[in-house]
Wavefront OBJ file of the C-alpha trace (Angstrom):
o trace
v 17.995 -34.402 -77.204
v 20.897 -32.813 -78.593
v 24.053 -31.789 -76.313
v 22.967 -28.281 -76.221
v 19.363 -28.644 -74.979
v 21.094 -31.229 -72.611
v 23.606 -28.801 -71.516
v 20.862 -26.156 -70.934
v 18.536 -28.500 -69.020
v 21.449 -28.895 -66.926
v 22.887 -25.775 -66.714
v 19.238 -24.396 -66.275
v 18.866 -26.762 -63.283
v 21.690 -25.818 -61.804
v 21.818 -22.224 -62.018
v 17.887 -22.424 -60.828
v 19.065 -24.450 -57.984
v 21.798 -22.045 -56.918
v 19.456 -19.889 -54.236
v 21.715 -22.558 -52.526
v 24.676 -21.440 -53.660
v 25.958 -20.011 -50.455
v 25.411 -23.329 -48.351
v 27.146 -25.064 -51.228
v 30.312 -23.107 -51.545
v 30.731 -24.069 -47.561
v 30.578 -27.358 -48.708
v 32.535 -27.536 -51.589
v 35.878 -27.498 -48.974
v 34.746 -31.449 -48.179
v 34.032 -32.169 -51.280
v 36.455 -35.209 -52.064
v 39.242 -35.041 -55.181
v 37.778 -37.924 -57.296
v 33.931 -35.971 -57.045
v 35.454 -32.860 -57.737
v 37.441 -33.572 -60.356
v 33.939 -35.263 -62.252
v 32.328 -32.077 -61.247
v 35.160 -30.243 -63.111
v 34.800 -32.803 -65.977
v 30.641 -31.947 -66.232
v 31.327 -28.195 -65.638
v 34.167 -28.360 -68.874
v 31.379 -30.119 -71.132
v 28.892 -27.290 -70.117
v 30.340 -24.610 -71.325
v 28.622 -22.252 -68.801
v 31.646 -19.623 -68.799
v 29.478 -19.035 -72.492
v 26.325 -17.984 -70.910
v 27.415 -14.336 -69.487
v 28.933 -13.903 -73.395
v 25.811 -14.534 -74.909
v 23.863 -12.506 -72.565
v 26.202 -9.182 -73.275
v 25.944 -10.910 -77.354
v 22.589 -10.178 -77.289
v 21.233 -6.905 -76.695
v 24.789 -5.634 -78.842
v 23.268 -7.979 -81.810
v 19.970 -6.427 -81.356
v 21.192 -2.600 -80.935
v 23.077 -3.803 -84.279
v 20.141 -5.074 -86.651
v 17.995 -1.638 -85.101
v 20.876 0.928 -86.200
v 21.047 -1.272 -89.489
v 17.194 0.007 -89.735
v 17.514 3.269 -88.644
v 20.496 4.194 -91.110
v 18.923 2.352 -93.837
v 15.519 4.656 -93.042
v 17.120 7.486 -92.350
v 21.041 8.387 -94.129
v 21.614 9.089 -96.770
v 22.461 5.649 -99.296
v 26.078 7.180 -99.813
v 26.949 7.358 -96.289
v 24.500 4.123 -95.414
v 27.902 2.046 -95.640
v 30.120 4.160 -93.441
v 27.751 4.719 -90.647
v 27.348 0.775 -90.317
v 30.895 0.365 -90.671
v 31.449 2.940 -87.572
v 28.456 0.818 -85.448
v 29.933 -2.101 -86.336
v 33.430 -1.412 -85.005
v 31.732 0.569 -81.862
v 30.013 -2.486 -81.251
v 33.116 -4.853 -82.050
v 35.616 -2.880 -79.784
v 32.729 -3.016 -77.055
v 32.589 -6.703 -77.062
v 36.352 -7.006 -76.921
v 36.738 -4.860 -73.987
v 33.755 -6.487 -71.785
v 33.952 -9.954 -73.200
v 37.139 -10.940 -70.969
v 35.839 -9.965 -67.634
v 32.707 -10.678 -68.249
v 33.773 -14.335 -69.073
v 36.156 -14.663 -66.212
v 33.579 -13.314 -63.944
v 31.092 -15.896 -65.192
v 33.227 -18.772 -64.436
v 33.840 -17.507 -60.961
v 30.234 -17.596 -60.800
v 30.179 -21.073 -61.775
v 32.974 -22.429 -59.762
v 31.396 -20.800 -56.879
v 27.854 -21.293 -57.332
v 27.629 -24.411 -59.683
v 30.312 -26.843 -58.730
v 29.710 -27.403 -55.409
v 25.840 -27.628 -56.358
v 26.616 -30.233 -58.671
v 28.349 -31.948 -55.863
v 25.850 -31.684 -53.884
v 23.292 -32.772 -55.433
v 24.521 -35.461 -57.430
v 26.417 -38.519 -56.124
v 30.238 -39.360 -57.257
v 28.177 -41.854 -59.510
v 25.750 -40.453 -61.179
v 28.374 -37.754 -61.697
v 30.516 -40.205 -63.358
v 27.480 -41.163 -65.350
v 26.843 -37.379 -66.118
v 30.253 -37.066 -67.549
v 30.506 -40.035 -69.720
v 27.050 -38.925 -71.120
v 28.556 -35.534 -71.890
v 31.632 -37.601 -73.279
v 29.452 -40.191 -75.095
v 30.932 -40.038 -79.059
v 26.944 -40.917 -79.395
v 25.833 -38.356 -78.392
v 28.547 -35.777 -80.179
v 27.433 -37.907 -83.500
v 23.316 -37.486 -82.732
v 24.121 -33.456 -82.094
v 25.914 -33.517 -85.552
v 22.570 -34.634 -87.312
v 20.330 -32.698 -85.145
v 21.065 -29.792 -87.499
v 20.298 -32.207 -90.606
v 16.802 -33.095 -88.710
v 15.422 -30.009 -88.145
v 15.759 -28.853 -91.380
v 14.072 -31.749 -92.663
v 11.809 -31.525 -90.934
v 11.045 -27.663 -91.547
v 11.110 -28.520 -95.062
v 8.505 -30.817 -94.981
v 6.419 -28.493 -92.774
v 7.155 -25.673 -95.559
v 6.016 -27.813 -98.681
v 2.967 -29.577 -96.348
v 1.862 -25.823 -95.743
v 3.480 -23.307 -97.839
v -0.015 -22.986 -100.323
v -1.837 -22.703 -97.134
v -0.300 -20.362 -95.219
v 1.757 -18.413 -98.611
v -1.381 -16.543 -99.479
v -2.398 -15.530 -95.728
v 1.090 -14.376 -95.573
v 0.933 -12.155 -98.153
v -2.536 -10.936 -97.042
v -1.125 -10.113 -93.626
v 1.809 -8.180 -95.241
v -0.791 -5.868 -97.141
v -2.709 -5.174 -94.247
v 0.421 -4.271 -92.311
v 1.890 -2.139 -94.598
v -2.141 -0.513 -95.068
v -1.571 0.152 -90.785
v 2.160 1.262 -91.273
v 1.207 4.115 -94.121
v -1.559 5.045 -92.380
v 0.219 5.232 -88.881
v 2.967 7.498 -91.211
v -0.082 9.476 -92.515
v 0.600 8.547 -96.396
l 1 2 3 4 5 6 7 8 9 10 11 12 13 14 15 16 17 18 19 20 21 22 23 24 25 26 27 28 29 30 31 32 33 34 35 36 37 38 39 40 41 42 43 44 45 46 47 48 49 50 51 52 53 54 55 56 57 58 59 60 61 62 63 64 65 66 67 68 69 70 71 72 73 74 75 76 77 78 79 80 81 82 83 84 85 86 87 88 89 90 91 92 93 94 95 96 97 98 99 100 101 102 103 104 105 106 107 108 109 110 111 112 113 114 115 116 117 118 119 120 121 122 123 124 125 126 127 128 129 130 131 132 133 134 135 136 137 138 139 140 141 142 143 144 145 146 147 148 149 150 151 152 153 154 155 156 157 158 159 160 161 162 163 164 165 166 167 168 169 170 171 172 173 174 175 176 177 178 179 180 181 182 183 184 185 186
């Protein structure tokens, strides 16, 4: 399992688990220095002030690629270019502005919500485990070949498949674009 599905699996369990949240941050005020400072460890390994980034990322990514098809369908090719260009840089100086706050507000999220579930519901141990998992050099090494895997393993997949599925493909394409020019009355 590579850090990042780790790091989800945890983050997911912890985040799903923070309906307690409010019952935790009482008890994060007894929560002694040596747990809390593995707690802090786990949390920096997380990366979970990432996860309100990627959720403004997305949607701005996405508004992206649908201007990028609505300019391309619809201006002109000479001022195709420009109009992207002005998108882009909308987009850009959005994410600059929100980004920040977003991300601090995110990790007062976390410290509030998340670390004192963490201490909670894990022991000073298994805590300690938890963080030299995260820390593991093993584990950074197996998340450096994960990459390598998968796209071995999509090759393979691709040249096992690609005559069967290549020509179903293509047939699929046809009929869409049959729908598509009949849907634009052509």
């Amino acid at each position: 399992m590579s850090r990042s599905m780790f790091v989800m699996r945890v983050a997911g369990m912890a985040i799903g688990l923070s309906v307690a949240g409010g019952a935790c941050a009482q008890a994060a005020s007894a929560v002694p220095a040596e747990k809390q400072a593995l707690v802090s460890r786990v949390l920096a390994k997380m990366a979970l002030d990432s996860i309100g980034t990627q959720m403004l990322q997305a949607p701005v990514a996405e508004m992206i690629r649908q201007s990028r098809v609505v300019v391309t369908s619809r201006v002109p090719a000479e001022k195709q270019e420009a109009a992207m260009k002005d998108v882009t840089a909308e987009a850009s100086k959005f994410l600059e502005q929100e980004t920040p706050p977003l991300r601090a507000s995110t990790q007062a999220v976390v410290q509030a919500n998340v670390a004192p579930l963490l201490a909670q519901k894990f022991s000073t141990e298994e805590l300690r485990q938890l963080a030299d998992i995260l820390d593991s050099p093993v584990l950074a090494k197996f998340e450096t070949l994960v990459p390598e895997m998968k796209k071995t393993v999509g090759e393979n997949v691709a040249k096992a498949h690609a005559a069967q599925i290549q020509p179903k493909m293509t047939e699929l394409q046809n009929r869409v674009g049959l729908r598509l020019r009949a849907a634009v009355g052509q």
